[in-house]
N, C-alpha and C positions, 0 to 999 in steps of 0.2 A: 504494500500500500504506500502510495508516495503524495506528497503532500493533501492530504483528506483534507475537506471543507465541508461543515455542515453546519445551518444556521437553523433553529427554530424562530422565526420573527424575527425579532431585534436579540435575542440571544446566540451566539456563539457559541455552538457544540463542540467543535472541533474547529482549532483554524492553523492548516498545513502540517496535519499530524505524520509520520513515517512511520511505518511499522511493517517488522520482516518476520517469517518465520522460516525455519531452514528443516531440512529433512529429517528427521528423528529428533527433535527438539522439543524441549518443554521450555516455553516462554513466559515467565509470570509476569503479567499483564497488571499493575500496583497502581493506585490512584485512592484520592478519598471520595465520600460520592458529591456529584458534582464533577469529577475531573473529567468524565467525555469519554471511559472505560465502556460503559452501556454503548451506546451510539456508536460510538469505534467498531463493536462488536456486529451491531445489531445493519450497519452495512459490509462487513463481511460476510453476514448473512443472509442476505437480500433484502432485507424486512425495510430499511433505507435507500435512498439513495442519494449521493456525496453532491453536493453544491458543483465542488474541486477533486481534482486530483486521479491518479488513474491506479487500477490493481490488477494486479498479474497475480496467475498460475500456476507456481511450473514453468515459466518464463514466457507465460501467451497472455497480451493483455486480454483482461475481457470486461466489453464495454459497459453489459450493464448487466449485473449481479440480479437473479432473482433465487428466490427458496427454493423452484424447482431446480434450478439451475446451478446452485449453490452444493445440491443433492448432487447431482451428474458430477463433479468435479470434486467428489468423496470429501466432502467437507460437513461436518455433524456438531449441533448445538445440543450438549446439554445446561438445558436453563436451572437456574436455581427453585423453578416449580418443579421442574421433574418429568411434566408432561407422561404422567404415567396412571393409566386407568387405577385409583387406588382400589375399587371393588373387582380387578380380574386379577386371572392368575398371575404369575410372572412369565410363565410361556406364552400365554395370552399380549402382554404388553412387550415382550420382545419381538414378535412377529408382526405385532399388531400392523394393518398396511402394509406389508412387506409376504405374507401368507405363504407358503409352500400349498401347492397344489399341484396334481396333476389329472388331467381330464378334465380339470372343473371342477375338483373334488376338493375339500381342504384335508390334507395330510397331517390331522392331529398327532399322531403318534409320532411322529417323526419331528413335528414342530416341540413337542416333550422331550423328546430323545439330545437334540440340539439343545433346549434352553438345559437342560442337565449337566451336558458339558460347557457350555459359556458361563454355568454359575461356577465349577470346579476350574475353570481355568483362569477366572477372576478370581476365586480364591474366599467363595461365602462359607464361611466354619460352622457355620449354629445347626445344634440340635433341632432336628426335626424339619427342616427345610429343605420343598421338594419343590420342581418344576409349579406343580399346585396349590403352593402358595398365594395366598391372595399378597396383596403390593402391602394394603394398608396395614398387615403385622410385621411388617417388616421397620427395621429400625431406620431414621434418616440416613444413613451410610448406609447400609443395605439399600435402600431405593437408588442410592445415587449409582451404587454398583452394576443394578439391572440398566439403569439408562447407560452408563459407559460399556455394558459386556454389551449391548443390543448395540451399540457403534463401532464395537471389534469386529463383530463376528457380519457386520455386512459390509468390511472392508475397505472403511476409512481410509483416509491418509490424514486426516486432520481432524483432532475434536476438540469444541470450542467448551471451555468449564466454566461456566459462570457464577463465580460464588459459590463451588462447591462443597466448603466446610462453613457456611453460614451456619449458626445456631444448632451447632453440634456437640456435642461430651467432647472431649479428649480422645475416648476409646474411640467414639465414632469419628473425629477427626484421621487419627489412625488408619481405621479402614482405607479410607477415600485417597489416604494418601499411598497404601498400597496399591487401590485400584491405577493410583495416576502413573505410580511406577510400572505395572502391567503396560501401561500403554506405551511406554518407552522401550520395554521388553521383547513390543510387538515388533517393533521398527516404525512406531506411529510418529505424528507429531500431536502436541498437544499447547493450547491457550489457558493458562490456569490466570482466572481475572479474584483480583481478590483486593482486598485495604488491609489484611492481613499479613504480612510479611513472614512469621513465624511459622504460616501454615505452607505457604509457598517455599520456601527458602529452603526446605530438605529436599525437592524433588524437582525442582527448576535448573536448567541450563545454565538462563540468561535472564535480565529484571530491565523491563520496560516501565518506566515512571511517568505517567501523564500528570499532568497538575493545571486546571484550567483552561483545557482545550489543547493543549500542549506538548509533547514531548518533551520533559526538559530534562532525562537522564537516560542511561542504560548502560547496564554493567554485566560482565561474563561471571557467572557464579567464581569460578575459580580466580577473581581477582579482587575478590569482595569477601570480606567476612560478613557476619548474619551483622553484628554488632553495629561494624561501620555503617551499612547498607540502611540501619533503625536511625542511626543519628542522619545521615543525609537524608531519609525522611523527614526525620523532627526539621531538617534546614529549609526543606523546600516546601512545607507546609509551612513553615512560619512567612517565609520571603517568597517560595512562588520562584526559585530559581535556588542552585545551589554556589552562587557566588556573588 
């Protein structure tokens, strides 16, 4: 994405934001809310589209991003709702629109068979949890699990996380950050958007800093300690720049 521009009215979403992401890479995407992280996102995803600037693929530009189209080019939003039937099963919500059929037929057993191993290869430990789980016993980090094993297993190259250890335990924090490791594991890439730094910072590459529509940082994990990376927060939330 090179220089993004997006305006609501008289407000300023974004003004000539960059942002890259590279092949097996987990990028945490840091901002407080207000910094333009959402809308950043949310035209990556088609759901926008940019006043400015242009976004490539794999190195093809493409001129105008929609959701279908966003799909076609293995690019997957998981949102902070989850978008997930909480009254069906979980085999149910990983197939969900995406169906196994043949003939015409739906291929239950086999859409079971599959959500069986995409829950063992994400890595769900609990007692008693089968394919026929309903969503809504399932704990926040377990949901977020079933949306991330349902964007493995249909062959991503990019999943977008938004906010995905909002209003979580510790232990559920945990999980979610093993799921996000799995996705690096895959050879995937991955968008972890967060104002959280401590939850990001074990599983991230690289830290992109929006502040006010803005780019005004980004650091390679291996040049950055966690420590540093909090105080040049604390700098650019006070000033809005870090010099």
């Amino acid at each position: 994405m090179r220089d993004i521009q997006k305006s609501f009215g008289d407000v300023v979403a974004l003004n000539g934001v960059d942002f890259t992401v590279g092949h097996n890479e987990v990028v945490g995407l840091i901002g407080d809310n207000g910094a333009g992280k959402s809308t950043l996102i949310k035209i990556l995803s088609g759901v926008y589209q940019p006043y400015g600037g242009k976004i490539f693929v794999r190195g093809e530009e493409i001129r105008k991003l929609s959701v279908r189209k966003v799909r076609e080019l293995k690019i997957e939003v998981v949102y902070q709702e989850r978008a997930l039937g909480e009254q069906q099963s979980i085999w149910r919500n990983i197939f969900m629109g995406r169906e196994i059929t043949q003939l015409g037929f739906l291929q239950i057993e086999e859409e079971r068979a599959q959500a069986e191993k995409i829950m063992k290869e994400i890595g769900f430990r609990s007692v008693g949890l089968t394919p026929d789980s309903t969503v809504k016993t399932l704990s926040g980090g377990e949901k977020q699990g079933v949306a991330i094993g349902r964007a493995l297993h249909f062959d991503v190259d990019l999943i977008i996380l938004d906010e995905p250890t909002i209003a979580l335990s510790i232990s559920e924090v945990a999980k979610v950050l093993e799921y996000v490791a799995e996705i690096k594991r895959k050879g995937k890439s991955a968008i972890f958007i967060t104002h959280n730094i401590y939850h990001v910072y074990p599983v991230a590459d690289r830290f992109v800093i929006l502040d006010r529509g803005r780019t005004v940082a980004e650091f390679k994990k291996k040049d950055i300690s966690m420590d540093d990376l909090v105080g040049k927060l604390s700098i650019i939330a006070s000033t809005g720049k870090l010099s």
